[in-house]
ZADOTOR-743503 format. One record per residue (C-alpha): residue in three letters; z, y, x. Coordinates in steps of 0.1 Angstrom, whole numbers, padded with zeros to 4 digits, always signed. Example, Ala and Ser with C-alpha at 12.3 -4.5 7.8 and 13.67 -1.06 7.14 Angstrom:
residues 2
ALA+0078-0045+0123SER+0071-0011+0137
end
This chain:
residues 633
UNK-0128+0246+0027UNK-0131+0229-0006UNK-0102+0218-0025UNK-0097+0189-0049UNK-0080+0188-0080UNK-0041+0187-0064UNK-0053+0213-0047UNK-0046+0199-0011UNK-0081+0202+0012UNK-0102+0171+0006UNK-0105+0165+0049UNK-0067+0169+0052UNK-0062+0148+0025UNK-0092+0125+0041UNK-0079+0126+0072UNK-0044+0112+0060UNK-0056+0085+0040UNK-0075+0075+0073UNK-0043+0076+0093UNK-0027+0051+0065UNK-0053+0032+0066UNK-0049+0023+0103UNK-0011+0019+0098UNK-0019-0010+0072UNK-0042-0027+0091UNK-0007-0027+0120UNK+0015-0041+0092UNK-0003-0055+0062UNK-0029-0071+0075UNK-0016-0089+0108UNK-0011-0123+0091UNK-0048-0123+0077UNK-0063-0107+0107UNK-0049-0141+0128UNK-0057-0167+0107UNK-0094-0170+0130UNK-0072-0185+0156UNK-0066-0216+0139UNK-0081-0216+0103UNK-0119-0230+0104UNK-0101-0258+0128UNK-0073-0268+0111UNK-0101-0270+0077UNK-0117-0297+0094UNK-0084-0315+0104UNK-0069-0316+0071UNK-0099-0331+0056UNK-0091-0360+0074UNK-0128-0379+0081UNK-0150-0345+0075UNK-0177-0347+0097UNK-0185-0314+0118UNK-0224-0312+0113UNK-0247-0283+0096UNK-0236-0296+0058UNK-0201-0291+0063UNK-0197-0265+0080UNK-0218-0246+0061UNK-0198-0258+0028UNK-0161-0251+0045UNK-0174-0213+0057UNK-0192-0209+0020UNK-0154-0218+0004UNK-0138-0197+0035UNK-0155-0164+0022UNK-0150-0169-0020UNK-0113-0177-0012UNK-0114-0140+0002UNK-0132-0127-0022UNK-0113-0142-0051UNK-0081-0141-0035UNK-0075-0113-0015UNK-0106-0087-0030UNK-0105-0102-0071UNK-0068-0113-0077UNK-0045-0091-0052UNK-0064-0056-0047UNK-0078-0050-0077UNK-0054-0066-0101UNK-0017-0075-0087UNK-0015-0046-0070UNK-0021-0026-0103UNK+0015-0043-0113UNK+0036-0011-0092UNK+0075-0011-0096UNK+0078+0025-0088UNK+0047+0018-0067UNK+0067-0012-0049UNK+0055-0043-0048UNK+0066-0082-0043UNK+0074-0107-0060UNK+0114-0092-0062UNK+0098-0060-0077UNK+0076-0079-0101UNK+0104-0099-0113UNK+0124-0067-0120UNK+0093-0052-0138UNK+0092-0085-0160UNK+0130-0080-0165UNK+0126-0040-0176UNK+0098-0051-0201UNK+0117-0081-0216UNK+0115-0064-0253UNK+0119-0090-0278UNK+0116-0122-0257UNK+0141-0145-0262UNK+0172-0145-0232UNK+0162-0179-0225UNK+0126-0168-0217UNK+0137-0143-0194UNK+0161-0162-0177UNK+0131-0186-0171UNK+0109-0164-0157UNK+0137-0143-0133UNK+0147-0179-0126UNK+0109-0184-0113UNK+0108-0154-0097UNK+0138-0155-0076UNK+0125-0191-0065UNK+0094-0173-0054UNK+0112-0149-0032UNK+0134-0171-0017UNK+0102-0193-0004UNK+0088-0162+0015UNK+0118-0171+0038UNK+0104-0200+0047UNK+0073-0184+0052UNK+0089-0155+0072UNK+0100-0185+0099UNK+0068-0206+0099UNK+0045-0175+0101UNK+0057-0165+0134UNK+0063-0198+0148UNK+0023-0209+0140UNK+0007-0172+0151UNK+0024-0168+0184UNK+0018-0208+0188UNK-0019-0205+0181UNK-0021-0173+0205UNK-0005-0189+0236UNK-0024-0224+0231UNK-0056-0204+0241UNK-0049-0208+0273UNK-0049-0243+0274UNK-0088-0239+0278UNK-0089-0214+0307UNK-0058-0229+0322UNK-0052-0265+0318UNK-0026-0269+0338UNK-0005-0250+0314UNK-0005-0270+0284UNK+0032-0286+0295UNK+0044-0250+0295UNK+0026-0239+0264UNK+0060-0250+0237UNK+0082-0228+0264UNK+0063-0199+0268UNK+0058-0198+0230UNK+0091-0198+0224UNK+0103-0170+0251UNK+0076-0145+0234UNK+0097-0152+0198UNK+0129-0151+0211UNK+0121-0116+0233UNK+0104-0100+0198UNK+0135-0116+0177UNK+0160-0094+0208UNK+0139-0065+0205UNK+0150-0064+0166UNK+0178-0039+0170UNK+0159-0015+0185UNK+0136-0005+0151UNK+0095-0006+0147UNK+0097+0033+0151UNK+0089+0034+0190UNK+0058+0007+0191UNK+0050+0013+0155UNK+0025+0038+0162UNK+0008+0016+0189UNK+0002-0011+0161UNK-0029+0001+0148UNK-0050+0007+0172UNK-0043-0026+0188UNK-0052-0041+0150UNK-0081-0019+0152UNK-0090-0035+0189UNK-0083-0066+0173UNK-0105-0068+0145UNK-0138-0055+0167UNK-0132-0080+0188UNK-0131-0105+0161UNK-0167-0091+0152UNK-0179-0090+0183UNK-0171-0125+0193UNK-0188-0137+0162UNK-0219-0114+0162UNK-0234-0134+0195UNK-0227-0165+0177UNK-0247-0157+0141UNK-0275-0139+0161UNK-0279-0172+0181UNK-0277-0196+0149UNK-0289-0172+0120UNK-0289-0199+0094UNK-0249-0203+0087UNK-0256-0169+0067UNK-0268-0194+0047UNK-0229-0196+0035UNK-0227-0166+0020UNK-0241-0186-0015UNK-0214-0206-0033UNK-0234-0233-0046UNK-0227-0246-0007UNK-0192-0246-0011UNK-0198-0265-0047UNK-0220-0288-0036UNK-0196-0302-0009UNK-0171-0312-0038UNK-0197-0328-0055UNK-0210-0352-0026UNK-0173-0354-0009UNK-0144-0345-0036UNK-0114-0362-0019UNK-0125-0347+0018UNK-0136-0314+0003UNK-0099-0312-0017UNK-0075-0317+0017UNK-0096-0295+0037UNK-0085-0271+0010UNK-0050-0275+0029UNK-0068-0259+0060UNK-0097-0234+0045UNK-0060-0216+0027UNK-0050-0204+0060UNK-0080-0178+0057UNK-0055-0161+0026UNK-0019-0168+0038UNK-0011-0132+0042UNK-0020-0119+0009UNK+0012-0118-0006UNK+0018-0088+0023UNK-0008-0070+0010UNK+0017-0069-0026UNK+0048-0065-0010UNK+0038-0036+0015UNK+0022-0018-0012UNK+0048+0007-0012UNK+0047+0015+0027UNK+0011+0025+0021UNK-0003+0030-0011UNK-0026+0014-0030UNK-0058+0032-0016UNK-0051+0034+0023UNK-0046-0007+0018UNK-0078-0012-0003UNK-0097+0012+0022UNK-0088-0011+0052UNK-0097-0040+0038UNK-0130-0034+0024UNK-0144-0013+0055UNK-0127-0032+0086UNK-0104-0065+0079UNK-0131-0084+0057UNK-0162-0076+0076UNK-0148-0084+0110UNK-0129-0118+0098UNK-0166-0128+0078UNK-0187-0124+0110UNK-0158-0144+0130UNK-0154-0172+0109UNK-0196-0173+0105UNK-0194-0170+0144UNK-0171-0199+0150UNK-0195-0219+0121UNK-0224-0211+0140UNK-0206-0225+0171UNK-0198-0254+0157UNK-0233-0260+0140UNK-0247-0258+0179UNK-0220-0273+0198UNK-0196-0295+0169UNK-0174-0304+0201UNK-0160-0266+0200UNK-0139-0280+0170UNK-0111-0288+0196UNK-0106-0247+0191UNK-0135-0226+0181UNK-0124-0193+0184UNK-0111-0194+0220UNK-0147-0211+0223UNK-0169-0180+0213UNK-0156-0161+0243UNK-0175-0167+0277UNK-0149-0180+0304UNK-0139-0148+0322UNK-0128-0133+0289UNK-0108-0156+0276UNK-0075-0145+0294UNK-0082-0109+0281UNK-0085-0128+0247UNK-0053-0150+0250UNK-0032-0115+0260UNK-0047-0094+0229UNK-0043-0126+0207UNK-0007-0129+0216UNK+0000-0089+0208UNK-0018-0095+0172UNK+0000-0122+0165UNK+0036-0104+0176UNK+0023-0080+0154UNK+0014-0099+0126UNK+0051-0115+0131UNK+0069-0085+0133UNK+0049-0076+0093UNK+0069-0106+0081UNK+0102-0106+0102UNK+0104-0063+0086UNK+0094-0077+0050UNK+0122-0102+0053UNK+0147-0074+0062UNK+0132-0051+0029UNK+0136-0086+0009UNK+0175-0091+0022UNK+0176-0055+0009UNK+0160-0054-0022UNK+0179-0087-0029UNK+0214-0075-0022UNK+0208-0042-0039UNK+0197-0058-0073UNK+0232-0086-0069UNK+0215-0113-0054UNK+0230-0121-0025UNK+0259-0109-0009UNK+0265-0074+0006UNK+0251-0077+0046UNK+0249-0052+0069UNK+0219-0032+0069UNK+0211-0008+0103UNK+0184+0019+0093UNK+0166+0022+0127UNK+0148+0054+0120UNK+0161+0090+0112UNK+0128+0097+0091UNK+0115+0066+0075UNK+0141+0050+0050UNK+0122+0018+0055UNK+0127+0009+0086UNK+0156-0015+0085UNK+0175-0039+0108UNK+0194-0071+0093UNK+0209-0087+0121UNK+0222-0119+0098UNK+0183-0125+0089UNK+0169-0114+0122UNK+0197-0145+0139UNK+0186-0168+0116UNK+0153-0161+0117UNK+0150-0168+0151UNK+0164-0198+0155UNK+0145-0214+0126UNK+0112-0196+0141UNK+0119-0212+0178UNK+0138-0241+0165UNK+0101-0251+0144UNK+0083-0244+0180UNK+0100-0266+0197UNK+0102-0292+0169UNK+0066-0296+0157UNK+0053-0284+0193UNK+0015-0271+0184UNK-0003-0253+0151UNK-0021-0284+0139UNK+0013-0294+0134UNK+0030-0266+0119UNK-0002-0262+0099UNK+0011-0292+0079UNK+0044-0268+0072UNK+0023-0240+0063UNK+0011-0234+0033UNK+0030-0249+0004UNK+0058-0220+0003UNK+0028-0196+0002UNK+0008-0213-0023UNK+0038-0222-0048UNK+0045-0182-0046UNK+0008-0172-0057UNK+0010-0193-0084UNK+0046-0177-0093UNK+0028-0142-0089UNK+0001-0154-0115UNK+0022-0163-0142UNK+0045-0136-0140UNK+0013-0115-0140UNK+0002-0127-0173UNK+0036-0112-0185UNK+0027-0080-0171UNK-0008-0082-0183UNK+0006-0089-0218UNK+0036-0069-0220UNK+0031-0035-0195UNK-0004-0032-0200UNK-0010-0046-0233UNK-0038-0064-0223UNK-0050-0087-0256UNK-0044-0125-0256UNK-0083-0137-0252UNK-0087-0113-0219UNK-0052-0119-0199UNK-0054-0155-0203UNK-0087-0161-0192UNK-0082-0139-0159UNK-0053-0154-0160UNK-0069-0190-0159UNK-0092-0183-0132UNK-0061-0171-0112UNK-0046-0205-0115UNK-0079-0231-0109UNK-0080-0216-0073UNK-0037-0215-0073UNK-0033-0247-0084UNK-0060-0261-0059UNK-0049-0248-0032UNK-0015-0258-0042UNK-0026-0292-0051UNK-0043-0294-0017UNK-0009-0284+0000UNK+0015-0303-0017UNK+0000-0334-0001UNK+0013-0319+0032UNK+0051-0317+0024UNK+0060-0351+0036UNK+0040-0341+0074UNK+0063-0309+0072UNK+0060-0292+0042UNK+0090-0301+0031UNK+0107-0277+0054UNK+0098-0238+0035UNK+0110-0261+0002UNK+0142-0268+0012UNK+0147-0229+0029UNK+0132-0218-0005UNK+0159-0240-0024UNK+0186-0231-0002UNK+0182-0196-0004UNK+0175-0197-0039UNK+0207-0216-0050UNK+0226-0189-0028UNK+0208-0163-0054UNK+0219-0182-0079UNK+0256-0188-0072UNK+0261-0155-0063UNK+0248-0137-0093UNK+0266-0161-0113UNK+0296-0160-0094UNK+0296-0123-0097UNK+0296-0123-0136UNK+0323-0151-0138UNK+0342-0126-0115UNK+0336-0094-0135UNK+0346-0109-0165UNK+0378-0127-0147UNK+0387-0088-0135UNK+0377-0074-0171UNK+0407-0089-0188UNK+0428-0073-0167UNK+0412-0043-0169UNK+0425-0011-0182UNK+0407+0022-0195UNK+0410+0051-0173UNK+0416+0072-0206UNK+0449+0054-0211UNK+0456+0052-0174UNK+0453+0088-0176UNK+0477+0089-0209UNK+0501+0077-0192UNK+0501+0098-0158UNK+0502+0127-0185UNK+0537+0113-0205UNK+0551+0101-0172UNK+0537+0124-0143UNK+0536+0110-0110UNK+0542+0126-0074UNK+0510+0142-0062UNK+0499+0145-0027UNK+0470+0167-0016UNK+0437+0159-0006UNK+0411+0138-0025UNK+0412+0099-0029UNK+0377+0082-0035UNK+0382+0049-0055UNK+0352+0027-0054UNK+0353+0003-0087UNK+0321-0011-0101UNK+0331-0008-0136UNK+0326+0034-0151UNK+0356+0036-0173UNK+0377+0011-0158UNK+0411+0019-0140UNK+0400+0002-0100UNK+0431-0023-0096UNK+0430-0008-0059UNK+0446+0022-0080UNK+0470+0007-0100UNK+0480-0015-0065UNK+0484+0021-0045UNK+0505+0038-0071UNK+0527+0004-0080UNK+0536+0001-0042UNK+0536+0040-0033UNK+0550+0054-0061UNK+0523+0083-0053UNK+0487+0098-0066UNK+0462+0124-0047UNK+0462+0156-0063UNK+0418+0149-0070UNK+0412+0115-0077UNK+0373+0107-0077UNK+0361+0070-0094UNK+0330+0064-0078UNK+0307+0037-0099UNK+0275+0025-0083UNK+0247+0011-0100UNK+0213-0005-0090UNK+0185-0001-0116UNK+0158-0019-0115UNK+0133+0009-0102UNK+0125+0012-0068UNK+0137+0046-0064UNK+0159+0074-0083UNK+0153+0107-0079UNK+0184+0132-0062UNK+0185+0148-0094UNK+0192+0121-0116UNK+0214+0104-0087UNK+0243+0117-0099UNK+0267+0121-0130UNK+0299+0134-0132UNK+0322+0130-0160UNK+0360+0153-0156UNK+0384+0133-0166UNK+0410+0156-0172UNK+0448+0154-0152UNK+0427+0157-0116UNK+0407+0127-0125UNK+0367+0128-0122UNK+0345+0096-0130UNK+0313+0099-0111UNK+0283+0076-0119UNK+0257+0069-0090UNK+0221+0054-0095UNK+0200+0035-0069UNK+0169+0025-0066UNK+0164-0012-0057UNK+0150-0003-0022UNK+0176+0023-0014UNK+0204+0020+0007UNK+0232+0037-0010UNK+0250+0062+0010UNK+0282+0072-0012UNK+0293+0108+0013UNK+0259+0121+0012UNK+0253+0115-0027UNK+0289+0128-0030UNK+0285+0158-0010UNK+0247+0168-0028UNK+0269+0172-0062UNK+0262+0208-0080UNK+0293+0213-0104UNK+0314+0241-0115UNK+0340+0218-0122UNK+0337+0194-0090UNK+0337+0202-0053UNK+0336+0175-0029UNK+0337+0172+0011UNK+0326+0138+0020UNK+0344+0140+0053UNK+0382+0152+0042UNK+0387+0126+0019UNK+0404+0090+0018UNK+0379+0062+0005UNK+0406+0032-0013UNK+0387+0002-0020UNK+0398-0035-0036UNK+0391-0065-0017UNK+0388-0093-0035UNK+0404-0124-0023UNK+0384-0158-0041UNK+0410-0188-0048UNK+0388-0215-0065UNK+0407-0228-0094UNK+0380-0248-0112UNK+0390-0221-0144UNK+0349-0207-0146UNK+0320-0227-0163UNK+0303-0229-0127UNK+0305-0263-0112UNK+0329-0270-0087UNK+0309-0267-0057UNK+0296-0237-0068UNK+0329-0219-0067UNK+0332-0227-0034UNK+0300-0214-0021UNK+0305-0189-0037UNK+0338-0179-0027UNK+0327-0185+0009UNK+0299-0161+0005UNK+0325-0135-0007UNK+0346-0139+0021UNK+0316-0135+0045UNK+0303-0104+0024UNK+0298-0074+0052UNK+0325-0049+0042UNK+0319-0022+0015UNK+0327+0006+0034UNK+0297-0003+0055UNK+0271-0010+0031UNK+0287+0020+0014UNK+0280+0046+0046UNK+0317+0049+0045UNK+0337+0068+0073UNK+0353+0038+0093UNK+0383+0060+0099UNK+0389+0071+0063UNK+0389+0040+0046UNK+0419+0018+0033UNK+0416-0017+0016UNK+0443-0028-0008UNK+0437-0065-0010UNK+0435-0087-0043UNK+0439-0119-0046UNK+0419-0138-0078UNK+0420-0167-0087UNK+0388-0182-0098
end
């Protein structure tokens, strides 16, 4: 067997890339892999008065397939994805890249460009509720055309499919991930298959594949050609998945899938459904449940309605990993974060998203009642996050990779003439219902915001009062204390610092532990830390110890377990006989910070509804005491 230069067998190694690649299609690729349900129709719509003959759809299919290949292929395979945190992607792990590289840049710069990143996660929120809503929508409204009778019902049964995947939550992707896949797979050659008949029928719509078709409708339509732009982006709404799941996969298995499967079977659909329409321009009412013959379009509605759950689960777990990634690098708010699977650390459950979520998700259902609708909501959160992604890439591209100014601006430039009009195109939609992922986006954002804020006005409220352990221990050494045995775990977010929940114990029980650990955790802005470098202990002398712990930005941190992996001669620690002490911070506004008003009390609000410590911590519940503190802020 031959071996490659890692020296792992090339078909193991084959075989394993293979088996990624069909896990991607599952997770990365359900958002793009659904868009045939509704995207060639909802092109037309937008344009308004654009007539469904030969011309048109010819030009709408023509800009259908370069968005892809510019888009998805061009901008986000081959280029954004080459921008890894740790090989993590996203928007959050981009921002955090631009953050590491800051160098030289002025403060104000930087806090310009976190500012626009942050603003670009918190409108995949939006996204994360509208995506569902309009895939599972789209799915169920096929069978309208093999069951009219149903369309009253269609709103209903919509919404019980979201609210059964949204209950289901709790339980982890672990059990039905492996099935997701296959059925993609299923998916995907039934997508070509569909469309195959179609092109063989009406040969000439490959006549798309040439540009100048797409071109040439803006020339003899501009206005019409530019809001069917609102539709013909549907075709690339998931591409900032293919980013963010970058590190569930790897670069190559995500690539792979794309160029072999997801892109051909999507091109033959959408130039099946164009051919449709070029012989029967009355099949615009829904093309894609058109290409099926009647008996099969039951079958179709069921697989549709599995690929769509699919594709909504991809977003509903990236929205958990967000939460995450957000919390870990101060944010938002601790939450409580449920790890629903023994072996993969990705696999999360946030039940305060996954509630939210689901109202929003059903709540937009019900509200805008069918995808043509919805499609008016869709979009504009998506396309102002590309755009985002772009210019923060240029920092990369300058900064990481050293790119020169001539090259990085002119990729750059292409990147933002087919942003900016697809953005352009979308922005016309937000009084129809695009103002809806806005006003998530800004809502979530200025939680970002007032919490990170907050957080520093608080720090530097508790700093004044705070007093170095080495004096601390000074004093225990001049005037010793009672000692008790066992080991007392202070958690205190300051290395050096004295916790107040320390100075609180001993002022009220006169008494210390005979070890006394000072536990500091920090969240760099990697992805990941290493076990080795987890770690740092620092003996303090007088029983003391001041251990430092590192994070990763998509790591949960587990305090025991980090604890209890500690090699020292000097320190020996069992997690599970000691007594965890930790401060709990009571916020009194006092309108004594530079925030505004309002923004101390959002912010205290979102302290008192913080999940508790010793959760997010891994704490044992039955060895942890809280010493409250009130502050006044």
């Amino acid at each position: 067997m031959e071996v490659d230069a890692q020296g792992e067998a090339r078909p193991k190694r084959a075989g394993y890339l293979v088996v990624l690649s069909v896990g991607a299609l599952g997770v990365v690729y359900g958002d793009i892999g659904t868009s045939p349900l509704y995207a060639l129709r909802e092109a037309f719509l937008s344009s308004g008065s654009l007539t469904v003959d030969r011309d048109s759809v010819l030009g709408i299919l023509s800009l259908m397939l370069w968005s892809l290949l510019l888009v998805v292929t061009l901008k986000y395979l081959l280029v954004v994805m080459r921008a890894d945190n740790e090989g993590e992607g996203g928007v959050l792990a981009l921002t955090a890249l631009v953050l590491r590289g800051r160098g030289r840049r002025k403060a104000r710069t930087t806090a310009i460009l976190v500012g626009v990143g942050l603003f670009g996660t918190a409108l995949l929120y939006g996204d994360g509720m509208i995506t569902p809503a309009i895939s599972v929508l789209a799915a169920v409204e096929g069978l309208q055309i093999a069951v009219p009778s149903v369309e009253p019902f269609v709103v209903v049964i919509a919404a019980v499919i979201l609210i059964a995947l949204f209950m289901i939550q709790r339980r982890g992707t672990a059990s039905i991930g492996a099935v997701f896949g296959p059925i993609m797979i299923i998916w995907f050659l039934v997508l070509a298959i569909l469309g195959i008949g179609q092109i063989f029928a009406v040969p000439e719509v490959l006549a798309a594949i040439n540009p100048a078709l797409g071109v040439e409708l803006f020339f003899e339509s501009p206005r019409v050609a530019f809001l069917a732009l609102g539709g013909i982006f549907l075709v690339v709404t998931g591409s900032e998945a293919l980013y963010a799941d970058m590190g569930h996969f790897g670069k190559r298995p995500i690539r792979l899938a794309w160029s072999t499967i997801v892109l051909p079977a999507l091109t033959i659909n959408y130039f099946g459904q164009g051919a449709l329409l070029i012989a029967d321009p009355q099949a615009i009412d829904n093309p894609f449940f058109r290409l099926p013959p009647q008996w099969a379009i039951l079958p179709l509605v069921a697989l549709s309605t599995m690929a769509t759950i699919i594709a909504s689960q991809a977003l509903i777990s990236g929205a958990y990993s967000l939460t995450m990634q957000a919390v870990q690098l101060g944010y938002l708010p601790r939450m409580r974060v449920d790890h629903t699977s023994p072996r993969e650390f990705g696999q999360i459950y946030v039940p305060a998203v996954n509630w939210i979520l689901m109202v929003a998700t059903v709540g937009l259902v019900v509200a805008f009642g069918s995808t043509s609708s919805l499609a008016a909501a869709y979009g504009v959160a998506v396309t102002t996050t590309m755009v985002i992604t772009t210019v923060l890439l240029y920092v990369i591209m300058r900064q990481r990779w050293r790119w020169g100014r001539t090259a990085a601006l002119s990729l750059t430039a292409l990147f933002l003439v087919v942003d900016l009009s697809f953005f352009g195109a979308n922005i016309l939609k937000v009084p129809d219902g695009g103002w809806f992922p806005l006003l998530i986006g800004l809502i979530v954002f200025t939680m970002m915001i007032t919490w990170k804020r907050g957080r520093s006005a608080l720090a530097s409220r508790l700093k004044r009062a705070e007093l170095p352990v080495e004096r601390f221990i000074g004093s225990i050494t001049e005037h010793p204390q009672p000692r008790v045995p066992g080991t007392a775990v202070y958690m205190f977010p300051e290395s050096g610092a004295t916790p107040p929940a320390l100075l609180t114990n001993l002022q009220y029980n006169e008494v210390l532990h005979e070890t006394i650990v000072l536990v500091s955790v920090n969240v760099v802005r990697r992805a990941r830390v290493p076990q080795v470098e987890r770690a740092t202990v620092h003996p303090l002398g007088e029983g003391f110890f001041q251990i430092d712990l590192k994070y990763g930005f998509m790591e949960g941190p587990d305090v025991p377990l980090a604890l209890g992996n500690i090699v020292s001669t000097e320190f020996g620690f069992d997690p599970t006989d000691a007594t965890y002490v930790l401060g709990r911070e009571t916020i009194i506004p006092s309108h004594a910070t530079s925030l505004a008003g309002w923004r101390e009390h959002l912010f205290a609000g979102m302290h008192r509804n913080a999940a508790s410590a010793a959760q997010f911590f891994s704490l044992p519940a039955d060895r942890v005491v809280e010493i409250g503190v009130h502050v006044k802020f």
